[in-house]
C-alpha positions in Angstrom: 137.4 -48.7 19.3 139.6 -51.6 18.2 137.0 -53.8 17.3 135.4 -51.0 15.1 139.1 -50.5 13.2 139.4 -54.1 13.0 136.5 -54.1 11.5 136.8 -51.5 9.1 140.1 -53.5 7.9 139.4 -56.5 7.3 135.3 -57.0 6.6 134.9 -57.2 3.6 131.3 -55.1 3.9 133.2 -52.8 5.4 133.1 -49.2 3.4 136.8 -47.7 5.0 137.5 -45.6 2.1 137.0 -41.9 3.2 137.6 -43.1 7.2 139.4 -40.2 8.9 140.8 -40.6 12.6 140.9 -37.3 14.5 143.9 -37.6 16.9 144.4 -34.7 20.0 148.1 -33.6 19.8 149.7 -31.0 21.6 152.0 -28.1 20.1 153.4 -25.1 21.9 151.2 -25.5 25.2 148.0 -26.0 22.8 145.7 -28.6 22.0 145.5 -29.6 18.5 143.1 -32.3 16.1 145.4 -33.6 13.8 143.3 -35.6 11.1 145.1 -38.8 9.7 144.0 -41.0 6.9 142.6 -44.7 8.1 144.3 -46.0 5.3 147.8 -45.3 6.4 147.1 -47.6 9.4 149.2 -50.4 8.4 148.8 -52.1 12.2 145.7 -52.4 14.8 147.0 -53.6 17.8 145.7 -53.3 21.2 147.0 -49.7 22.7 146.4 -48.1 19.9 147.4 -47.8 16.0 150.5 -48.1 13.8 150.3 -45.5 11.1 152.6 -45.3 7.6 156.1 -43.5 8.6 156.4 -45.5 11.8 154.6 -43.5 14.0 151.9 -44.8 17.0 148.4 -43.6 18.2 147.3 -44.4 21.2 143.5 -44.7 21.5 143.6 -42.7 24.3 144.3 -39.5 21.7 141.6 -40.4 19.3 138.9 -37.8 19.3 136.8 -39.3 17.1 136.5 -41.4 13.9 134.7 -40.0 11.2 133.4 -40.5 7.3 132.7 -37.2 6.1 130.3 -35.8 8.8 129.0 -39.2 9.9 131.0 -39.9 13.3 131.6 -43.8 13.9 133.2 -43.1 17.0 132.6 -41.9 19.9 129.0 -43.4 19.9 125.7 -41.0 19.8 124.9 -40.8 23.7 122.4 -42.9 24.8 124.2 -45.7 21.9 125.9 -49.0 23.4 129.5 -48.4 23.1 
């Protein structure tokens, strides 16, 4: 996961425009996907992320990364992770 964000950051082949990370939240007892914008990650570091506002991710709550349908993360099953 953090080599794949660390990635997207900083390669220069890299396409991140359009990357969306779909984080699991909780509100009121239920389970919510919360979808935030990769380019308000202003920090990769090794727990998880530091979004724009001061808040933290941990990986742990990602539910997947996505660019429009495609899904970078999790890998396709039977995929090397």
């Amino acid at each position: 996961m953090r080599e794949l964000l660390n990635r997207l950051r900083w390669d220069a082949g890299s396409r991140p425009e359009g990357v969306v990370i779909e984080v699991r939240s909780r509100e009121a007892g239920e389970e919510r996907i919360t979808a935030v914008a990769f380019d308000s990650v202003v920090e990769v570091l090794p727990a998880g992320v530091a979004v724009a506002g001061g808040v933290f991710l941990p990986y742990h709550r990602f539910a997947r990364v996505r660019r429009g349908d495609e899904t970078l993360w999790p890998p396709a099953a039977g995929v090397g992770a």
